[in-house]
BAFI-3210 file (N, C-alpha, C; in Angstrom, 3 decimals, decimal comma, padded with zeros to 6 digits):
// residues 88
n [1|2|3|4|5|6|7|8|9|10|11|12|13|14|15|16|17|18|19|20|21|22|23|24|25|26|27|28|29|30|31|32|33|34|35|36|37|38|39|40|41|42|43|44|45|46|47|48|49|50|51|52|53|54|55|56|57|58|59|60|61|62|63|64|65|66|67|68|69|70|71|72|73|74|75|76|77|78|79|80|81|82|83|84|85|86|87|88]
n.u [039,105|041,308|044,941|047,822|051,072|054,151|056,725|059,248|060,841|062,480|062,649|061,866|058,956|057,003|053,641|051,568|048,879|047,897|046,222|042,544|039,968|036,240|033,338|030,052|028,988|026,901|026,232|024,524|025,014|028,006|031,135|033,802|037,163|039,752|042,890|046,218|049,509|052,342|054,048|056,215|057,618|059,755|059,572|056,613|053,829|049,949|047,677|044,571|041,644|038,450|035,373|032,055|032,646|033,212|033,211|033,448|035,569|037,772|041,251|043,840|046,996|049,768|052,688|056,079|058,822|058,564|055,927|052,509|049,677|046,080|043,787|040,702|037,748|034,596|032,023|029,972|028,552|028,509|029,187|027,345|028,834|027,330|024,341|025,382|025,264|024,641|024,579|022,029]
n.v [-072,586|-070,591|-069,701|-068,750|-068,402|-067,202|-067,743|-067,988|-069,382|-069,531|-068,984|-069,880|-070,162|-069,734|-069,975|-067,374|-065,338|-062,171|-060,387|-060,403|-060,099|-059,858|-059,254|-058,603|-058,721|-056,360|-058,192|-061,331|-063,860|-063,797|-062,627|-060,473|-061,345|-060,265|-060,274|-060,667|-062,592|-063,758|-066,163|-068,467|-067,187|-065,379|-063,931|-063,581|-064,355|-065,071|-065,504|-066,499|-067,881|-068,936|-071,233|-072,911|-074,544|-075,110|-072,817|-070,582|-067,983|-065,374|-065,284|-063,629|-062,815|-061,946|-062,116|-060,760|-060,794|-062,513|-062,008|-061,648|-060,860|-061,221|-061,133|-061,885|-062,636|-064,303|-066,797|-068,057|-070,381|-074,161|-076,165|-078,822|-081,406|-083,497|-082,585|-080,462|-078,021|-074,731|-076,125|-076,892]
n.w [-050,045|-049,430|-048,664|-047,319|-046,101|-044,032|-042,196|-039,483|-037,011|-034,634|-032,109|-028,525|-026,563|-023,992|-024,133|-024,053|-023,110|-024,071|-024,086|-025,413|-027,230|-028,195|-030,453|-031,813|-034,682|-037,301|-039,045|-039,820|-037,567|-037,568|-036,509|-034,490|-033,692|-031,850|-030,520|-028,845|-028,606|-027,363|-028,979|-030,996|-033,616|-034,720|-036,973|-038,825|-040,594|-041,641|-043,654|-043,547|-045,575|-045,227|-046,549|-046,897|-043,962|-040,644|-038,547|-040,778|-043,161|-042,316|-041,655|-039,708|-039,361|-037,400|-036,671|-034,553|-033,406|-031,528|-030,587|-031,422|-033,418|-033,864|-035,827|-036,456|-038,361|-038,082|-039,056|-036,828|-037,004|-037,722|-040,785|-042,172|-043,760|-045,040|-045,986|-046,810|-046,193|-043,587|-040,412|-038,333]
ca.u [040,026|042,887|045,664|049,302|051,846|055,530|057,116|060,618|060,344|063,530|062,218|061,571|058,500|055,620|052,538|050,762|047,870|048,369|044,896|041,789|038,668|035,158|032,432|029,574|028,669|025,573|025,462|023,930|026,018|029,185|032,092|034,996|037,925|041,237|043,902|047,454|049,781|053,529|054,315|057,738|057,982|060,923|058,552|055,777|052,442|049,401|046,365|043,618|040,199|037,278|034,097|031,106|033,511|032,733|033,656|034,294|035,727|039,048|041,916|045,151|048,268|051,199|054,230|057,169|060,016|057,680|054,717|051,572|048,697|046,052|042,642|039,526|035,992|034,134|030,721|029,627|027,848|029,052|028,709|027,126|029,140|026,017|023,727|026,107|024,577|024,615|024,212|020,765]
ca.v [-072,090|-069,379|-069,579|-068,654|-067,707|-067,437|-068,214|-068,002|-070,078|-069,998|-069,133|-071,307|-069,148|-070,131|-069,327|-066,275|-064,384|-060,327|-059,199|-060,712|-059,429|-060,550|-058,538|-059,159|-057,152|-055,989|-059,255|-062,482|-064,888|-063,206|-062,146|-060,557|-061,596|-059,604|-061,148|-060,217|-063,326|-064,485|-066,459|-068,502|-066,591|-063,985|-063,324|-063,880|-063,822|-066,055|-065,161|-067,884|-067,626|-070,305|-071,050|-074,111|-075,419|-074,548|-071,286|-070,086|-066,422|-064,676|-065,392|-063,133|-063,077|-061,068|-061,909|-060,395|-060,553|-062,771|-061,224|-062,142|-059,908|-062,230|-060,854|-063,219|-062,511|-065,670|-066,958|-069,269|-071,605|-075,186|-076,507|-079,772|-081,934|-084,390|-082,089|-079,082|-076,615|-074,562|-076,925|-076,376]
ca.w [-049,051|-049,552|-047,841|-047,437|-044,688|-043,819|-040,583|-039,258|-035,703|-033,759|-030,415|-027,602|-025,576|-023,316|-024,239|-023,077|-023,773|-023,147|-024,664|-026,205|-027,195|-029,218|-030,524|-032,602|-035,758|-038,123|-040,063|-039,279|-037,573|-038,011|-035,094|-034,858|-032,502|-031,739|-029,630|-028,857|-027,465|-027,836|-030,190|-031,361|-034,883|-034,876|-038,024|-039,544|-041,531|-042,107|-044,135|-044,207|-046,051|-045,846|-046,791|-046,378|-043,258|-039,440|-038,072|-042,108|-042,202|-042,839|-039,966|-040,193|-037,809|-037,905|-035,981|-034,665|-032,420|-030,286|-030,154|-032,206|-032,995|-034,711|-036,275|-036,856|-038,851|-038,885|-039,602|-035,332|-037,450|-038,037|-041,742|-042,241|-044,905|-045,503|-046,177|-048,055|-045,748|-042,345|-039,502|-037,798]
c.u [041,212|043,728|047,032|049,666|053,539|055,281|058,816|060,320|061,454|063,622|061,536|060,738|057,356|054,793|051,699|049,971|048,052|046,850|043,727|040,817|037,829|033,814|031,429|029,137|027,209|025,537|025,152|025,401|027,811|029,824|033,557|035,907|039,492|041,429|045,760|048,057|051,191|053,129|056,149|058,563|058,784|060,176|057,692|054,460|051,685|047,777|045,438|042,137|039,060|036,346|033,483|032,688|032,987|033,824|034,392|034,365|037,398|039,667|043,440|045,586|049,527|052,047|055,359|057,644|059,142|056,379|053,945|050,056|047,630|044,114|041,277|038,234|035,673|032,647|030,592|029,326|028,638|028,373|028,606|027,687|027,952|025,515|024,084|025,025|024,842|023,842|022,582|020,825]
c.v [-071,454|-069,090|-069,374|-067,718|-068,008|-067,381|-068,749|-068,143|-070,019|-069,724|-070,061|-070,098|-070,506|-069,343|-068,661|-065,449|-063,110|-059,716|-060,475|-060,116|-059,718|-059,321|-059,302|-058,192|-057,344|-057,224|-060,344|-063,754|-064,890|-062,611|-061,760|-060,679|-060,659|-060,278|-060,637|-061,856|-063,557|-065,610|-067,510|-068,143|-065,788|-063,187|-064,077|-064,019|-065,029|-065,407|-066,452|-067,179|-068,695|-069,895|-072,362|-075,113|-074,343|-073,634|-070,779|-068,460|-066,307|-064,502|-064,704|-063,062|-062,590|-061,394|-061,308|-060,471|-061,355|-063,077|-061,491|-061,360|-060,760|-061,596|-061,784|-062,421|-063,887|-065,520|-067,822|-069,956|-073,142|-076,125|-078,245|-080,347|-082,920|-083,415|-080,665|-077,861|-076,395|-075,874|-076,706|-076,647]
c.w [-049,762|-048,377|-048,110|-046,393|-045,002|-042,210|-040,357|-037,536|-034,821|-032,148|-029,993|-026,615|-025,208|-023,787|-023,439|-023,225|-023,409|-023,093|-025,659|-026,353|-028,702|-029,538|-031,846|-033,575|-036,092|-038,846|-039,283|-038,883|-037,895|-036,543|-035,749|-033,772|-032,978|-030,523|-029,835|-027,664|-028,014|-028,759|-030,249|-032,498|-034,089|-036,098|-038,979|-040,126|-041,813|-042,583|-044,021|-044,914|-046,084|-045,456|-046,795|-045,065|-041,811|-039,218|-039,617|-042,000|-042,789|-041,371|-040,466|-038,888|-038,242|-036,628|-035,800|-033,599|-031,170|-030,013|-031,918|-032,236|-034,537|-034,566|-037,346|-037,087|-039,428|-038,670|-037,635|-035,698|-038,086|-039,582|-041,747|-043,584|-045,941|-046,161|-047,200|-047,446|-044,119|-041,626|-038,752|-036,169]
res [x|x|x|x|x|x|x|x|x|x|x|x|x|x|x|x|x|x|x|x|x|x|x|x|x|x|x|x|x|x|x|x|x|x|x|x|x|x|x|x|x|x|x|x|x|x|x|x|x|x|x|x|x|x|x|x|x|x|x|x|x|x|x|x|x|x|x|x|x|x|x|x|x|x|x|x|x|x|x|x|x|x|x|x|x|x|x|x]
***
């Protein structure tokens, strides 16, 4: 796992979705999600990266003034720790 973010929080919002949307691509077992929703960053950034762990995949999120615009490519499959492999 790779990860790192900032975050500057000083708003107080309700949560609200404006926009989502899912599609599925050319590889096996693979999706990508876009989403737009408030947020309580004034600013900020979060990269993640993982791998053998359920839903593994690259999750980014950009904040500002509020507002949160947050881009997901993951794997649907759930990794089995026993076994050190996709779930069946």
């Amino acid at each position: 796992m790779i990860s790192f973010n900032f975050d500057f929080s000083p708003l107080t919002r309700e949560f609200k979705n404006y926009w989502s949307r899912a599609w599925d691509t050319p590889f096996k077992h693979k999706f990508i999600e876009l989403e737009l929703h408030t947020t309580e960053s004034l600013i900020g950034f979060n990269f993640l990266w993982t791998t053998r762990r359920d839903h593994a995949g690259l999750d980014l999120q950009l904040s500002l003034f509020g507002l949160c615009a947050h881009f997901n490519f993951y794997d649907n499959r759930h990794w089995d720790v026993v076994t050190g492999c996709w779930a069946r």
